[in-house]
C-alpha positions as CSV (number, residue, x, y, z in Angstrom):
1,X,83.8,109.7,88.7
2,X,83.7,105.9,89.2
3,X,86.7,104.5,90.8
4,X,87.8,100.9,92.0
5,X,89.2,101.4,94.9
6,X,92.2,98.5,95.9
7,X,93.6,98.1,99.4
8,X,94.1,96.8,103.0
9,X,91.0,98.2,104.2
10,X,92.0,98.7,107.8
11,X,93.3,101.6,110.0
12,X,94.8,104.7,107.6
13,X,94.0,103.3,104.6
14,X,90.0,102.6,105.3
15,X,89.9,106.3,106.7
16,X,90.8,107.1,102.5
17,X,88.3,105.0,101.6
18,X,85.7,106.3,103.6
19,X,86.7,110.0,102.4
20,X,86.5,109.0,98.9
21,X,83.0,107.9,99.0
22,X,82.2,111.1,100.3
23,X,82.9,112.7,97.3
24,X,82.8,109.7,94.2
25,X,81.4,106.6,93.5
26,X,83.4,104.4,95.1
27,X,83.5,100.1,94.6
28,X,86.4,98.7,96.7
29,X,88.7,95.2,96.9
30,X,89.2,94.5,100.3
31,X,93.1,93.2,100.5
32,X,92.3,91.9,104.3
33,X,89.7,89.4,103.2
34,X,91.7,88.1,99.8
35,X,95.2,88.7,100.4
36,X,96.5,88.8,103.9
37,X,99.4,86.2,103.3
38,X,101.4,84.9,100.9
39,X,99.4,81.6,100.7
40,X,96.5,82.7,99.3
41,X,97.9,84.1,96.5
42,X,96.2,81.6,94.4
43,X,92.4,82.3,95.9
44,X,93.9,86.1,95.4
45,X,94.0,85.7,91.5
46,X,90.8,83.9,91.4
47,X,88.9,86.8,93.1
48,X,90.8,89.2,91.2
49,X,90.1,88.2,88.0
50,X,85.8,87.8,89.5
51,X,86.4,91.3,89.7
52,X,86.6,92.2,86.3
53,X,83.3,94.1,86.1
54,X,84.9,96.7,88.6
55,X,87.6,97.4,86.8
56,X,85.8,97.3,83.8
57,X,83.1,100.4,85.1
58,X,85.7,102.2,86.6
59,X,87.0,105.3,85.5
60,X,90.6,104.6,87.7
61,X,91.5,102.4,89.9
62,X,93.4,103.3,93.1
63,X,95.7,100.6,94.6
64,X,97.5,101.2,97.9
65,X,100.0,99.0,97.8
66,X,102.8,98.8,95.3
67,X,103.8,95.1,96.0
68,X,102.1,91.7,94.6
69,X,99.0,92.2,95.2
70,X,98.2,94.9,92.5
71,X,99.7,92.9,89.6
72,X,96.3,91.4,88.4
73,X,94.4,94.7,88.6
74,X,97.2,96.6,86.7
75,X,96.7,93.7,84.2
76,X,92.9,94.1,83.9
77,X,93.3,97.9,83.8
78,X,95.2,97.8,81.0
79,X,92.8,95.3,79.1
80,X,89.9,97.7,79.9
81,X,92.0,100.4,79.3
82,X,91.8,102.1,82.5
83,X,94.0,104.7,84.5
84,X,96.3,103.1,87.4
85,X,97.2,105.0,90.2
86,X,99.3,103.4,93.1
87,X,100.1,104.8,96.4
88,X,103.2,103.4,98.0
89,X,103.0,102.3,101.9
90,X,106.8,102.6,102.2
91,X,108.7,99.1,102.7
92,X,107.6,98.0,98.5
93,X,110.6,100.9,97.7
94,X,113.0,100.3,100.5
95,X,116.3,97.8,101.5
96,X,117.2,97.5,105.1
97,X,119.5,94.6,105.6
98,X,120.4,95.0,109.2
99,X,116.8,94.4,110.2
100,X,116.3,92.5,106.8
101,X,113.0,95.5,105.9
102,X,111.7,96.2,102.6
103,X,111.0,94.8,99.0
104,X,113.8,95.7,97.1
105,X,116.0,93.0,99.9
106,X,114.6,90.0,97.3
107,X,115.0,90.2,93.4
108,X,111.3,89.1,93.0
109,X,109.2,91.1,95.2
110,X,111.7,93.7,94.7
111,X,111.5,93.6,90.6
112,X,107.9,93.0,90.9
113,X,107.2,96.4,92.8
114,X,109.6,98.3,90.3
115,X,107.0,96.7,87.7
116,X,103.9,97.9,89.4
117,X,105.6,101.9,89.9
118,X,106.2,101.5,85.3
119,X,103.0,100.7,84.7
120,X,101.1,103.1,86.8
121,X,99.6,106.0,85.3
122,X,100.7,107.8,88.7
123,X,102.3,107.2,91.8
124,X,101.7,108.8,94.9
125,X,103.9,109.1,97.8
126,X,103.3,110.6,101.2
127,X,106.6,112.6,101.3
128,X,109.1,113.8,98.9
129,X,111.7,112.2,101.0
130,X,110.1,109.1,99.2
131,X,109.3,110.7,95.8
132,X,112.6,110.7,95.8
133,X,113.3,106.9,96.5
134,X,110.7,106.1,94.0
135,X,112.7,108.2,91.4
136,X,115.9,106.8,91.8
137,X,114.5,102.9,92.2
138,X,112.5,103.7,88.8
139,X,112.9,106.7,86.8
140,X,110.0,105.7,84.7
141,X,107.8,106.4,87.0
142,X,105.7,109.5,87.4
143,X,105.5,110.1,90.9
144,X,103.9,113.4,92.7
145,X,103.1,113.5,96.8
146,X,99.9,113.9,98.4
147,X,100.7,114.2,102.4
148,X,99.1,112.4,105.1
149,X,96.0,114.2,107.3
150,X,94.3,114.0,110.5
151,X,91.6,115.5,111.7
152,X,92.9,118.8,113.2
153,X,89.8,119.6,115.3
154,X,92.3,117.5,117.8
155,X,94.6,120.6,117.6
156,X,91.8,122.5,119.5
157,X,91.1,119.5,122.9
158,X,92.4,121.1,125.8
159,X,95.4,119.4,127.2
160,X,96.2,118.1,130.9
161,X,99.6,118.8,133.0
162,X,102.2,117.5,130.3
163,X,105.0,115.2,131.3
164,X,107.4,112.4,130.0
165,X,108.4,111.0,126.7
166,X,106.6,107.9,124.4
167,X,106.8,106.3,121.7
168,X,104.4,104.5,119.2
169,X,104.9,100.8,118.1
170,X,102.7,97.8,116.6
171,X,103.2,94.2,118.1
172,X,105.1,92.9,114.9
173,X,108.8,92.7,115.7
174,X,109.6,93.7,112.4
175,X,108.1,96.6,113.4
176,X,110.0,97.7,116.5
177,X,113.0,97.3,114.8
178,X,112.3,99.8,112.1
179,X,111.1,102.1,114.5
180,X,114.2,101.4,116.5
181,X,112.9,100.7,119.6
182,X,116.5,99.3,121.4
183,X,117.1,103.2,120.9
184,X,114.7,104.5,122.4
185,X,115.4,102.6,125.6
186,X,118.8,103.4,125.4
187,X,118.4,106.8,125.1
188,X,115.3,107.7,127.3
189,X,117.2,105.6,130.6
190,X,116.7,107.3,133.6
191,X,113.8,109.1,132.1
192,X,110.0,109.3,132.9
193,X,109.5,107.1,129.5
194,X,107.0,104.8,127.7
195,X,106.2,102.4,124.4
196,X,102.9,102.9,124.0
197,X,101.9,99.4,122.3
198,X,99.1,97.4,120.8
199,X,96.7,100.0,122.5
200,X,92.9,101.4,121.1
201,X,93.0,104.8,119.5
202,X,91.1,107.0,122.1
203,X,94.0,105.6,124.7
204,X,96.1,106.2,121.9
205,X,95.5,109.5,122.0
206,X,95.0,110.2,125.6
207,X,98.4,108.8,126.3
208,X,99.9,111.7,123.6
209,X,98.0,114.4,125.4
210,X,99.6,113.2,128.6
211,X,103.5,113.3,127.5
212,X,105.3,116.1,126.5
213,X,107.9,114.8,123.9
214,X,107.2,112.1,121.0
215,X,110.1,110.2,119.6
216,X,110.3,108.7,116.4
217,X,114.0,107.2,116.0
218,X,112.9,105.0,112.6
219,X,115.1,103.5,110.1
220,X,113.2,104.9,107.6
221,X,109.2,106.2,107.8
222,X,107.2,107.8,104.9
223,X,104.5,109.9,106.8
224,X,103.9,108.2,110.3
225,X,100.5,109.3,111.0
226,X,100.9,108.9,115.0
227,X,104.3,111.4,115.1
228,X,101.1,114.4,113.0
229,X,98.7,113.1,115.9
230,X,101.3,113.8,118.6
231,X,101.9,117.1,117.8
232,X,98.0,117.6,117.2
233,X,98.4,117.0,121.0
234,X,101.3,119.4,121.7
235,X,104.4,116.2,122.1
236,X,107.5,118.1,120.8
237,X,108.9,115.5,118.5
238,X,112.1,114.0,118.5
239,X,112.6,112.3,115.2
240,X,115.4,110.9,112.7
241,X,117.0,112.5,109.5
242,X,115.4,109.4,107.5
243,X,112.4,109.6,105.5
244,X,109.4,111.7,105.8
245,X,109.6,112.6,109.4
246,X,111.8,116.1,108.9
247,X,108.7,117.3,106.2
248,X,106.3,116.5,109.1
249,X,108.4,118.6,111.9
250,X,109.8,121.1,109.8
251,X,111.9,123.7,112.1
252,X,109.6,122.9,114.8
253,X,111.1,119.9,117.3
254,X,114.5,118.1,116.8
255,X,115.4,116.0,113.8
256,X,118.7,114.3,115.1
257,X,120.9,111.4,112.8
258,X,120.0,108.4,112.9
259,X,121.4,106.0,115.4
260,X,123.2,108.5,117.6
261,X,122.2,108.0,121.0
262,X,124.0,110.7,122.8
263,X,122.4,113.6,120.2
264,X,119.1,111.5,120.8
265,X,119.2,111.9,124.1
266,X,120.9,115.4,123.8
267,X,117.7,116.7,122.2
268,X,115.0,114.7,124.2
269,X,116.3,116.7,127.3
270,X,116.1,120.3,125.2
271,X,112.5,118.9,124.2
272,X,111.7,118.7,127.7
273,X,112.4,122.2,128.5
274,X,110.0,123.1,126.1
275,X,107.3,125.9,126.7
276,X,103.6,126.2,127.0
277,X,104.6,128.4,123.4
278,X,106.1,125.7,122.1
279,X,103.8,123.5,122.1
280,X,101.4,125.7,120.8
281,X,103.7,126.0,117.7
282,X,104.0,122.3,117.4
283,X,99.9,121.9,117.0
284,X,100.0,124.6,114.6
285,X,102.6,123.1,112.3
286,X,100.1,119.8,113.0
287,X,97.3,121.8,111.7
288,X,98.6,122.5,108.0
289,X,98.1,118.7,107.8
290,X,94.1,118.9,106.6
291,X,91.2,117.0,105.6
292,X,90.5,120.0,103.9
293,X,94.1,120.2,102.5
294,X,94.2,116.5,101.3
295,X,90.7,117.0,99.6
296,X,92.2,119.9,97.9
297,X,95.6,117.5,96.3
298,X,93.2,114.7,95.8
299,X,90.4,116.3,93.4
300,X,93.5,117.9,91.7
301,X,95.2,114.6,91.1
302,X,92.5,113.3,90.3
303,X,91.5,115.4,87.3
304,X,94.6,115.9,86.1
305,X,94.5,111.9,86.1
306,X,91.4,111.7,84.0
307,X,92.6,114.3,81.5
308,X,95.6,112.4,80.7
């Protein structure tokens, strides 16, 4: 199978590419060279449409992003006559006024997404909390969900003396404000606490294996990928009733409502009485999250795609 593969090619979303090529043949559109703001839109169309032969040998192409940025290759896939699929990174679906987040905020970057979900052959999102979103935005759209993954062989790294709580931000501002930050502060006062910012992976990750609860207080999240890795590292998470974080946690950890700093903090301190079994528990939940597993979804999607 021949696919065009469409996307930011950086962090999560090059790991998918790199997976894929295991497994198909694989031709990809870096979204980091051609279309990393808003003013090159007009170089963007150009090396779209110099990308026609692509599209044209493809048996799908795979966007990851549902905003601007795929209108030109939906367009070419349908003159070639080609399957579509999309997968949504979160904010193309979502309206957060109070921190002034998401697409569907502006009539045109909000109508235009709503255009790319229609005329996808398939949509894939990362948790049904987000299915649902997409459903509701655009009932046209044929949506199914295809979790996130790590590698689980973390599961297995043995762990140090386990104290403290973190959390996981990026530099944008934007960014700590949907992962409500303030909150965080607020509620871990007094506490052996820590944002873990702008950092490599490996100290990433040795920071995790170091703390023993993980908060993710977000606005809204489809499947954060750091929240599976602490809990691949035995953090008990502490995480809002927004998006996809409950699917992640299950009835392992504390989901609390969003906003509410006493029940935040409430639950951090329970966290922190966790035991040695409980955090075995929480990297065995982390384990159902697969390569193997999204290998699995993904030939399966992808057949059924090519049947169609």
């Amino acid at each position: 199978m021949n696919i065009h593969f469409v996307g930011y090619l950086k962090t999560f979303v090059k790991q998918e590419f790199e997976l894929l090529k295991k497994d198909y043949n694989v031709t990809a559109f870096d979204l980091v060279i051609h279309a990393s703001s808003f003013w090159q839109i007009p170089k963007y169309f150009i090396a779209t449409l110099l990308d026609w032969k692509n599209v044209r040998n493809s048996d799908v192409v795979w966007i990851w992003v549902a905003d601007y940025p795929a209108i030109p290759f939906i367009f070419l896939a349908k003159i070639f006559r080609k399957r579509v699929i999309v997968t949504i990174s979160g904010f193309e679906v979502f309206a957060a006024p109070e921190i002034g987040y998401g697409n569907q905020l502006y009539p045109v970057r909000g109508a235009a997404s709503r255009w790319i979900l229609r005329n996808s052959t398939l949509t894939i999102a990362m948790s049904n909390a987000y299915k649902n979103i997409i459903e509701s935005l655009e009932p046209a759209a044929k949506v199914i969900v295809i979790h996130g993954w790590i590698d689980t062989s973390l599961c297995e790294e043995p762990l140090p003396e386990k104290s403290g709580v973190v959390t996981s931000v990026a530099k944008y501002k934007v960014v700590h404000l949907v992962k409500n930050i303030p909150l965080f502060i607020e509620a871990t006062k007094g506490m052996e606490a820590k944002v873990i910012e702008n950092v490599p992976h490996e100290t990433l990750i040795t920071e995790l294996k170091s703390a023993k609860v993980y908060c993710q207080l977000s606005i809204t999240d489809q499947f954060p990928l750091t929240l599976l890795e602490a809990m691949a590292c035995g953090c008990i998470p502490v995480v809002s009733n927004s998006g996809g974080p409950p699917e992640i946690v299950g009835d392992i950890g504390f989901i609390v409502p969003y906003g509410d700093v006493f029940k935040t903090k409430e639950a951090i301190h329970s966290a922190l009485l966790s035991t040695p079994a409980d955090i075995q528990a929480v990297r065995e939940r982390a384990r159902m999250f697969s390569i193997e597993r999204r290998n699995s979804e993904v030939k399966k999607m992808l057949e059924h795609v090519i049947l169609e």
